[in-house]
C-alpha positions as CSV (number, residue, x, y, z in Angstrom):
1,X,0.0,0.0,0.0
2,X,1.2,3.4,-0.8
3,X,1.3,6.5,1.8
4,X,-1.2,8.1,0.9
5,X,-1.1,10.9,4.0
6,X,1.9,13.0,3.0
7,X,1.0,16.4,2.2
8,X,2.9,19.5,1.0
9,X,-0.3,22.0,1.4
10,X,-2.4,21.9,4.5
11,X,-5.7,20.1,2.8
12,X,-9.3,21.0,3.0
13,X,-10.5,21.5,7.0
14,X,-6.5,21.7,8.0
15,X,-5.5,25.0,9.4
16,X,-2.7,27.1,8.0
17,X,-0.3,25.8,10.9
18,X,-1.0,22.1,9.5
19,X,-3.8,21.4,12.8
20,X,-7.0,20.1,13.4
21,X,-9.9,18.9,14.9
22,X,-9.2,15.2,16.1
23,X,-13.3,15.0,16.3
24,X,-13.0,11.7,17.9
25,X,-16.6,10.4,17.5
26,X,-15.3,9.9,13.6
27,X,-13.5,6.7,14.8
28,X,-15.9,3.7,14.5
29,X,-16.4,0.8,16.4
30,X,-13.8,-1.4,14.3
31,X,-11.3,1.8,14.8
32,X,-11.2,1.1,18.5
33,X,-11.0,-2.3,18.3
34,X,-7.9,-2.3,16.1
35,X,-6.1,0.1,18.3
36,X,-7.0,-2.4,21.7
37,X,-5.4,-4.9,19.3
38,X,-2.4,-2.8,18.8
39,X,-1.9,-1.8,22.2
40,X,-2.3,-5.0,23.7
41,X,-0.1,-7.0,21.2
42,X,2.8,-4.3,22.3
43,X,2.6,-3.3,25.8
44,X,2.6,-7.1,26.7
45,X,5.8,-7.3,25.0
46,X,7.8,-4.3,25.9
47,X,9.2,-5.5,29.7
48,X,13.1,-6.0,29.1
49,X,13.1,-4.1,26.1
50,X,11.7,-0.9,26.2
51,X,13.6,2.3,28.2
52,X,11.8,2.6,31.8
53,X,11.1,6.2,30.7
54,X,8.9,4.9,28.1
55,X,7.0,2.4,30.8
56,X,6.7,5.2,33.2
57,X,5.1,7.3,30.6
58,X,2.8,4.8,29.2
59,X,1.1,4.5,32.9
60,X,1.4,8.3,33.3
61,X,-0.9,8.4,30.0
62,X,-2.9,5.7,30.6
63,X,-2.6,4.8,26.7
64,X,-3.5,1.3,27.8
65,X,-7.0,1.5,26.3
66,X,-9.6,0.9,26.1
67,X,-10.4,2.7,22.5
68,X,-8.3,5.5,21.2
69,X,-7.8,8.3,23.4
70,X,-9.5,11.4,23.1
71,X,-7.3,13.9,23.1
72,X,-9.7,15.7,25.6
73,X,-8.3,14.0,28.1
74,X,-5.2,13.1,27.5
75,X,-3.3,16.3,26.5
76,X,-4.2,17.6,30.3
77,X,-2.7,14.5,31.6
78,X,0.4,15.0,29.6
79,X,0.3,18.9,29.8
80,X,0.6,18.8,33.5
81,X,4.2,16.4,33.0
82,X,5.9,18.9,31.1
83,X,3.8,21.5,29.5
84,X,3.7,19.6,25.9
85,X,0.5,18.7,24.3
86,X,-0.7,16.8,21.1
87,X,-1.8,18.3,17.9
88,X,-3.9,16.9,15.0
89,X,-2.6,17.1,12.1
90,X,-3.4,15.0,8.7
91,X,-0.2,12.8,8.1
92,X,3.1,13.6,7.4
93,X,3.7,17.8,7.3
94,X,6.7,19.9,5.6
95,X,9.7,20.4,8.1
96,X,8.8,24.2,8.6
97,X,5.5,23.6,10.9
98,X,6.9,20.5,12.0
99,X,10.0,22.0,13.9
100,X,7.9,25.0,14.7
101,X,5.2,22.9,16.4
102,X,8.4,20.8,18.3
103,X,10.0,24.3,19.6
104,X,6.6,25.0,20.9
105,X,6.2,21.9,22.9
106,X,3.3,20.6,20.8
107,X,3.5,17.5,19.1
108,X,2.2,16.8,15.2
109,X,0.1,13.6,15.7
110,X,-1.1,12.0,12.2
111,X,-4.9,12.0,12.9
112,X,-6.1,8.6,11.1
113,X,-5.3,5.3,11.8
114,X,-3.7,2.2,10.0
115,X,-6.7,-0.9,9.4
116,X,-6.4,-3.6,11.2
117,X,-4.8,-6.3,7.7
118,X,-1.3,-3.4,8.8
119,X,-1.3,-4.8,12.7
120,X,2.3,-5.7,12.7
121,X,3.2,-3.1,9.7
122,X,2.2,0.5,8.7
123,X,4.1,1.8,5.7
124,X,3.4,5.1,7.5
125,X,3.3,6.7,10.6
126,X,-0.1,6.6,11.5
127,X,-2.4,7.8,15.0
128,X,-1.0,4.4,16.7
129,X,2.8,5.2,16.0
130,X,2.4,8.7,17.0
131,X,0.4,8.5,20.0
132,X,1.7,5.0,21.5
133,X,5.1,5.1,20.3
134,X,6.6,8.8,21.0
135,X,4.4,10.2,23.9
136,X,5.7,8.2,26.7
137,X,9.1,9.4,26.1
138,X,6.8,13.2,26.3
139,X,6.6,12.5,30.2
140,X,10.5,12.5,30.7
141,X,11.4,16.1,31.7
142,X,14.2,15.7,30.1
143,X,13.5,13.8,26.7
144,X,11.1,16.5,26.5
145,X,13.2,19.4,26.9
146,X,15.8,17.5,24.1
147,X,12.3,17.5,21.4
148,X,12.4,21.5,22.4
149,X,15.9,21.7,21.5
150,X,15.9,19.9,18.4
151,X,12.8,21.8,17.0
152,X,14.7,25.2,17.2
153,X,17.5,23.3,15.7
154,X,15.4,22.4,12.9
155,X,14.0,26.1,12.5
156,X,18.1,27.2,12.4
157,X,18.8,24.4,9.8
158,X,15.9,25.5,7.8
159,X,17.3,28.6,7.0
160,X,20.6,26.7,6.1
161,X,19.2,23.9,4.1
162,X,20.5,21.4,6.2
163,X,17.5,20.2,7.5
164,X,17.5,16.5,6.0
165,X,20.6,16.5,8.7
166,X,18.3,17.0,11.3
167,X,16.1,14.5,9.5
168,X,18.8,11.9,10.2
169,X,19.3,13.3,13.5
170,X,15.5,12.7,14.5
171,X,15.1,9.2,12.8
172,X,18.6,7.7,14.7
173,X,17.2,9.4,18.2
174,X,13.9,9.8,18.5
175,X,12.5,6.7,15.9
176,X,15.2,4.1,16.7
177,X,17.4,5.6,19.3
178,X,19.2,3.2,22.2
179,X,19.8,3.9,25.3
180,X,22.3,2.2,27.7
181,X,20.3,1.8,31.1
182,X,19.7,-1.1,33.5
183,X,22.9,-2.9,33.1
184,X,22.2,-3.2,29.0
185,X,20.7,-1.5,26.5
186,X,16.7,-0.5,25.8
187,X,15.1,1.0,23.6
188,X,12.8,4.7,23.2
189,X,12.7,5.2,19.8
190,X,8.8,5.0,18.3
191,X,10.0,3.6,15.4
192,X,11.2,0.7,17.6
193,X,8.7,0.9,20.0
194,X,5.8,0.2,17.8
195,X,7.1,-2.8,16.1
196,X,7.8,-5.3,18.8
197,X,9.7,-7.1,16.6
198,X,12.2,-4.6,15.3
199,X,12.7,-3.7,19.3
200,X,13.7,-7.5,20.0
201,X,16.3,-7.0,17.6
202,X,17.8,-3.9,18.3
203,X,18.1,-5.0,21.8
204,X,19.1,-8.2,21.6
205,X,20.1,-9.7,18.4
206,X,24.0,-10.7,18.3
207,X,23.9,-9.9,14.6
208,X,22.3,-6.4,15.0
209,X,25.2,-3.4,15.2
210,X,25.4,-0.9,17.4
211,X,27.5,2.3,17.6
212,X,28.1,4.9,20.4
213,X,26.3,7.8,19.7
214,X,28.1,10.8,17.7
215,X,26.3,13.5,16.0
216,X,28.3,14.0,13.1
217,X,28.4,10.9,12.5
218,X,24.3,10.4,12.9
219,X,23.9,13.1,10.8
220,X,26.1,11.6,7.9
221,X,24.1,8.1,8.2
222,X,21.3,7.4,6.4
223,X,18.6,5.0,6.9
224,X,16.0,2.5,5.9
225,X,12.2,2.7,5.1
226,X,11.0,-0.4,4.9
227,X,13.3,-3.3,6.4
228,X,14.9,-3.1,10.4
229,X,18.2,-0.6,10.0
230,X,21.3,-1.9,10.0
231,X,22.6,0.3,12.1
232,X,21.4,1.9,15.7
233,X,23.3,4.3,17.8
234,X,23.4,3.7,21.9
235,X,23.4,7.0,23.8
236,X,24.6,7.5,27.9
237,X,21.6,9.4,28.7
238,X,19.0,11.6,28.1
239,X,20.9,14.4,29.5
240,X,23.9,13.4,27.1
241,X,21.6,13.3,24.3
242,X,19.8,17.0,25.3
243,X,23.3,18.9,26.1
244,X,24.3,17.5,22.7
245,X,21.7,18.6,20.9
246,X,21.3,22.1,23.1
247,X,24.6,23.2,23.6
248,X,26.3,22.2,20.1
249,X,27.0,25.0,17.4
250,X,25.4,23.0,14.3
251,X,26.2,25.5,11.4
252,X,30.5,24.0,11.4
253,X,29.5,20.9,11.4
254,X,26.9,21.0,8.3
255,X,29.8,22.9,6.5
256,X,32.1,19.9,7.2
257,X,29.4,17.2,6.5
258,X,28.6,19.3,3.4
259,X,32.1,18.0,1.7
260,X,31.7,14.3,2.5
261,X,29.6,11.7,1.2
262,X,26.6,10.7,2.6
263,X,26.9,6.8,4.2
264,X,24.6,4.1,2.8
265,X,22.7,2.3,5.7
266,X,25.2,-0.2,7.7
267,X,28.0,1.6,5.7
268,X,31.1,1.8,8.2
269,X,33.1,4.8,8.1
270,X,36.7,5.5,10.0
271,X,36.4,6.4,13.7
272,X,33.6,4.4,14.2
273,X,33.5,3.5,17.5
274,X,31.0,0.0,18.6
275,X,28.8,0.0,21.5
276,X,29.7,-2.8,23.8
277,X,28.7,-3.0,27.7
């Protein structure tokens, strides 16, 4: 199946900043059902895996069910963590609102969700990835503050055209990021923690390669659509991930990424450096 949810103009009933009405009593009968199914085929299988960040969050939420969650009451719930909330928005939006909404602590939520034949794959990010996969990690002060920080670094690389590095940036953190905790290594990237299967694997698969997280490097890396990535970068902490991202002068380093090659997925490249515990 094709995306069909990626817009370049805000379609009809989609206000100028790319929002809308989530109008939850669209969602049938069958909708609920499917995201039970969802939730309940994922959270079982998260214990072990997923970061304790995202655990904690997901009871903060109460994202358990049942039905999908009217946004009525959840964005007070998650407001009064750390001040973000959850907007509507179509499907995929440019990077311009995107980063805008981010730097404003709101987050873009695609408002439709995947049928229930795409249960263990959605060739898009749908209401399920969105809301069950990234806003868990919402609840952490500190993961929170870091999405704050990388919007406004996406509004700066914007005006540098170096935003598909910040694209890179986003999909090796915030979609399939590790993070070394508990003695191993778990997961709270959505990407991973919406496809149970792809988190066993990150985690714990012998064959799967990890590297220790370096922005440059990251943001040199590109990635995969459609199959698990071949490579996944381990970070300290949180706070190591959010004083990078906060405190680091991004315009040198685009200018030096600018003169050298871009690296296929699992591509290695010289200073590498391997995750091991």
């Amino acid at each position: 199946m094709a995306a069909t949810h990626v817009f370049e103009a805000p379609p009809a009933g989609v206000a100028a900043d790319w929002t809308m009405p989530q109008n939850w009593s669209q969602f049938s009968a069958d909708d609920h059902r499917t995201w039970d199914q969802l939730v309940a085929r994922q959270s079982q299988a998260l214990g072990g895996f997923a970061s304790q960040a995202f655990l904690d969050g997901l009871d903060i939420l109460h994202l358990a069910g049942p039905g999908i969650p009217d946004l009525a009451d959840l964005n007070p719930r998650l407001k009064a963590t750390t001040g973000w909330e959850i907007v509507p928005v179509p499907g995929v939006i440019p990077n311009e609102p995107f980063f805008r909404h981010l730097a404003a602590r709101r987050f873009p939520a695609a408002n439709f969700l995947r049928g229930p034949d795409s249960l263990d794959y959605s060739e898009e990010p749908d209401m399920f990835h969105d809301l069950f996969g990234h806003l868990p990690m919402l609840t952490n002060p500190v993961f929170a503050d870091f999405l704050v920080a990388y919007g406004k670094a996406g509004l700066r690389a914007e005006t540098l055209g170096a935003a598909d590095y910040l694209g890179r940036l986003y999909l090796h953190t915030v979609e399939f990021g590790l993070v070394r905790e508990a003695g191993g290594i778990r997961a709270y990237g959505a990407g991973l923690l919406s496809s149970i299967a792809e988190t066993v694997h990150a985690v714990t698969s012998p064959g799967a390669r990890r590297l220790r997280f370096d922005l440059a490097r990251v943001m040199r890396s590109d990635y995969l659509f459609d199959d698990f990535q071949p490579t996944y970068f381990v970070i300290e902490s949180f706070e190591h991930l959010l004083k990078e991202t906060d405190e680091t002068d991004f315009t040198p380093i685009y200018a030096r990424l600018k003169e050298l090659p871009l690296l296929a997925p699992g591509e290695t490249a010289e200073g590498d450096s391997p995750f091991t515990l």
